[in-house]
N, C-alpha and C positions, 0 to 999 in steps of 0.2 A: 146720802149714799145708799144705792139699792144694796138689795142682798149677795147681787155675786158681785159685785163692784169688793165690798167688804173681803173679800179674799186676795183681792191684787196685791201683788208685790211692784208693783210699775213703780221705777224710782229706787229700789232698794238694792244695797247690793248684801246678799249674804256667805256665807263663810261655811261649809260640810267639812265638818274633819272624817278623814276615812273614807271620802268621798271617790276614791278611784275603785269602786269596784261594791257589788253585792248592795245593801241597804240603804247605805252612804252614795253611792251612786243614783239610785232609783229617787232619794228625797230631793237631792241637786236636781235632775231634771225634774221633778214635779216643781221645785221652786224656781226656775227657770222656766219651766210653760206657765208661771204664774206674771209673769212677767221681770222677778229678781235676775241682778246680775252676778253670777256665782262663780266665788273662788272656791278652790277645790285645795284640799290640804292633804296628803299622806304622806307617809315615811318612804316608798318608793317612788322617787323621783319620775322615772320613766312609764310606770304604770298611770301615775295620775297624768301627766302630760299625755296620755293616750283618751284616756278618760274626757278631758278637757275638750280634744278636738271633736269625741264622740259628740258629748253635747252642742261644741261650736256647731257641728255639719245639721242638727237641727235648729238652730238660727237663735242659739242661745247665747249671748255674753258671758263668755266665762275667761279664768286665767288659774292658771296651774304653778303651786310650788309646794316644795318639797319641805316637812319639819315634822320633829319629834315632839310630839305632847307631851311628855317627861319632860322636857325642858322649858323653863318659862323662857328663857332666852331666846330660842327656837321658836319658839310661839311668838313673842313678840314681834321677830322680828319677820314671820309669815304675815302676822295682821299687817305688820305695817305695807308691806309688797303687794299684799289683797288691795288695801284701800289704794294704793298708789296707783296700781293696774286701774284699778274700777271708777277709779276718780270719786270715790265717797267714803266717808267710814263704816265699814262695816255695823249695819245694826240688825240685820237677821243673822245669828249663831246658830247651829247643830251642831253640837258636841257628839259626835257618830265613831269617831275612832274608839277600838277598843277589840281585846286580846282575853281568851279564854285557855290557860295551859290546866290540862285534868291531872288531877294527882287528890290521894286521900289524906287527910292530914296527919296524918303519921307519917306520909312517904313524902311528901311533896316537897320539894327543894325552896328553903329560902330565898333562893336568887329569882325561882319562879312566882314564889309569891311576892316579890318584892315587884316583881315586875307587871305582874295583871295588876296590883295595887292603882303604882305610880302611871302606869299607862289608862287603865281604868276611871279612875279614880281625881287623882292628883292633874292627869291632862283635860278633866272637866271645868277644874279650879285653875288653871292657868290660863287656859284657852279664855273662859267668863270674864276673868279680871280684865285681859288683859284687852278684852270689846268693849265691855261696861265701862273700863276705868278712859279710856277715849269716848265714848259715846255722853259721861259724864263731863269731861271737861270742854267739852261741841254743845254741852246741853241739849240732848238730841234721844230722843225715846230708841226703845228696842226692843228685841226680841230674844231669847234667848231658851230652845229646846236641845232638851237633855235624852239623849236614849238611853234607857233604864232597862230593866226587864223585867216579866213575869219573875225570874229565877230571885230578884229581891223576897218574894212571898212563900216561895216552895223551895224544895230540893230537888232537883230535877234527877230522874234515874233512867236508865241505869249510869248515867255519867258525873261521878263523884268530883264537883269541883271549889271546894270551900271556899278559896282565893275568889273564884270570879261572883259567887253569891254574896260575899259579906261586899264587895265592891261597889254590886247593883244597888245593896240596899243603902251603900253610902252614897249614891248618886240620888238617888231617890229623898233621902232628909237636908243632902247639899241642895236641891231643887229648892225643899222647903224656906230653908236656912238664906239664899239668895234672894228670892221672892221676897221673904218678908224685910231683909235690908236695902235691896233697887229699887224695893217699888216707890219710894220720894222722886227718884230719878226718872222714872218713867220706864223702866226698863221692867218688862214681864219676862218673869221666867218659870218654865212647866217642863214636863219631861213625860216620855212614850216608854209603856215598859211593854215591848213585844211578845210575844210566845213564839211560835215554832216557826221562822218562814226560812222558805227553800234557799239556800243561794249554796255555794261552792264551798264554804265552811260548815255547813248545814244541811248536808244530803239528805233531808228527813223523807224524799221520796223514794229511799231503799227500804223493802219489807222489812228489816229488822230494827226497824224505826219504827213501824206501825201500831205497834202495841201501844208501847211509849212515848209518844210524839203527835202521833194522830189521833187514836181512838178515843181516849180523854178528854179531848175538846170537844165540848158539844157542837162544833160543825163537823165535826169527822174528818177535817182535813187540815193540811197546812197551808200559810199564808205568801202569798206572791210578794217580793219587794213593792211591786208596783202600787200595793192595796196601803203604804207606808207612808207614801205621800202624799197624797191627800189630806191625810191625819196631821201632818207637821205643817204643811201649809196651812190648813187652820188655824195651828196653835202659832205661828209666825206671822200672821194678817192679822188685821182689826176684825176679821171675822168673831176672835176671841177675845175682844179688848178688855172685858172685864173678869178676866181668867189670870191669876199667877199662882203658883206653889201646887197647880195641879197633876197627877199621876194620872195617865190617860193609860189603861190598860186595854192592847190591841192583841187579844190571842185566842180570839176563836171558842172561847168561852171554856176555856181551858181547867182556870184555877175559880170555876161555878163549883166545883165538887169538893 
C-alpha cells in the first residue's frame, strides 16, 4: 500500500454525529472526498437532511437521520438506518455532536448541567457501543474518533463553563478507557481535542474574541472547519493503524504557554 493509498476510505461507510452543520459537517465531507460513505446523524431532522443533499451534490454517498445521543435507544436505532441505507456496517465513527450551555458553578442550573453531561459525554458512550458492539459480532475492524477539546486541559476565559470542561476531559480518559478494551477486536480508537475554530457557535472572528481566542495561540489566529478533516481522516484510515488511545491536539499552538 503506498502512502496516500493508506488514507482511503474506498469501501467504508462512516457515521458523523453533529454532522449537519459547523465541524461535523466539514469532517463528513473530508471523509467522503476520502472515498467513505457517510451517514450524517443530528437532533434536527431537517437541517441534517439539508446537509446530506449538500454533500450528495458533491458526488458524495451519503444518508440523513435524525436521533438523540442521550438516548441509547435512539442511537441504536440511527446505527442500524446508517448501515441499512449504506449497505455495510458502519466501522468509521465520529462522535462530533456535542452542546456547550455557560453558566459558573454556583449559578449554573442542574438540568443544564445534566444535559452537556449526557449529550457530551454519555452520547460518546452510546454512539461507541453501539458501532463497536456490531462491528464485534461481523468481526470486522474499526475506527472510532472522538472530538475532545483543548478546553479538557485549561479553563478557557473569559467564558466560565464547568459542565462542558469536566465533559471534554471525560471524553478524553473514555478515549483511553475504549482503546485499551477494543483493541482485541481490532477496533482503534483516538480523539481530536480542537482549539478555537470559526464556525456559527464560534464567532471567534469578532474583535472581542481576539485577545482571548486568538492572540494566545502561537499562530495568532483561529482555525477553519476545513483544517479538521484532514486530521480525522487520518486517525480513521490505515494511514494511523498503529495508533489507539491517542489525544491529537489541533489548536494552533494554543495551550504551548
Amino acid at each position: 500500500m503506498g502512502v496516500l493509498d493508506s488514507f482511503s476510505l474506498a469501501g467504508r461507510v462512516a457515521l458523523v454525529t453533529g454532522g449537519s452543520r459547523g465541524l461535523g459537517f466539514a469532517i463528513a465531507r473530508a471523509l467522503g472526498e476520502a472515498g467513505a460513505a457517510v451517514g450524517l446523524v443530528a437532533r434536527d431532522g431537517a437541517a441534517v437532511a439539508s446537509a446530506a443533499e449538500s454533500l450528495a451534490a458533491l458526488g458524495i454517498r451519503t444518508f440523513a437521520t435524525s436521533a438523540d445521543v442521550r438516548s441509547a435507544s435512539s442511537v441504536d436505532a440511527a446505527v442500524s438506518a446508517v448501515s441499512d441505507a449504506l449497505g455495510a456496517p458502519v466501522s468509521v465513527l465520529v462522535n462530533n455532536a456535542g452542546i456547550s450551555i455557560p453558566g459558573r458553578a454556583l449559578e449554573v442550573e442542574p438540568s443544564d448541567w445534566s444535559d452537556v453531561l449526557s449529550t457530551n459525554l454519555d452520547g460518546v458512550f452510546h454512539c461507541s457501543r453501539a458501532v463497536c458492539s456490531r462491528l464485534v459480532a461481523a468481526g470486522m475492524p474499526g475506527t472510532i474518533v472522538n472530538v475532545g477539546s483543548m478546553s479538557a486541559f485549561i479553563v478557557n476565559q473569559p467564558r466560565w463553563q464547568p459542565a462542558y470542561l469536566a465533559s471534554k476531559a471525560a471524553v478524553h480518559q473514555l478515549t483511553r478507557a475504549l482503546a485499551a478494551e477494543w483493541a482485541p477486536h481490532g477496533v482503534r480508537v483516538n480523539a481530536i481535542a480542537p482549539g478555537y475554530f470559526l464556525t456559527e457557535q464560534s464567532p471567534v472572528d469578532q474583535p472581542e474574541f481576539r485577545a482571548t481566542c486568538v492572540e494566545p495561540a502561537a499562530l495568532k489566529r483561529w482555525g477553519e472547519p476545513h483544517e479538521l478533516g484532514p486530521a480525522v481522516t487520518f486517525l480513521a484510515s490505515e494511514a494511523s493503524s498503529f495508533m489507539t488511545g491517542s489525544i491529537v491536539v489541533i489548536d494552533g499552538g494554543f495551550t504551548l504557554f
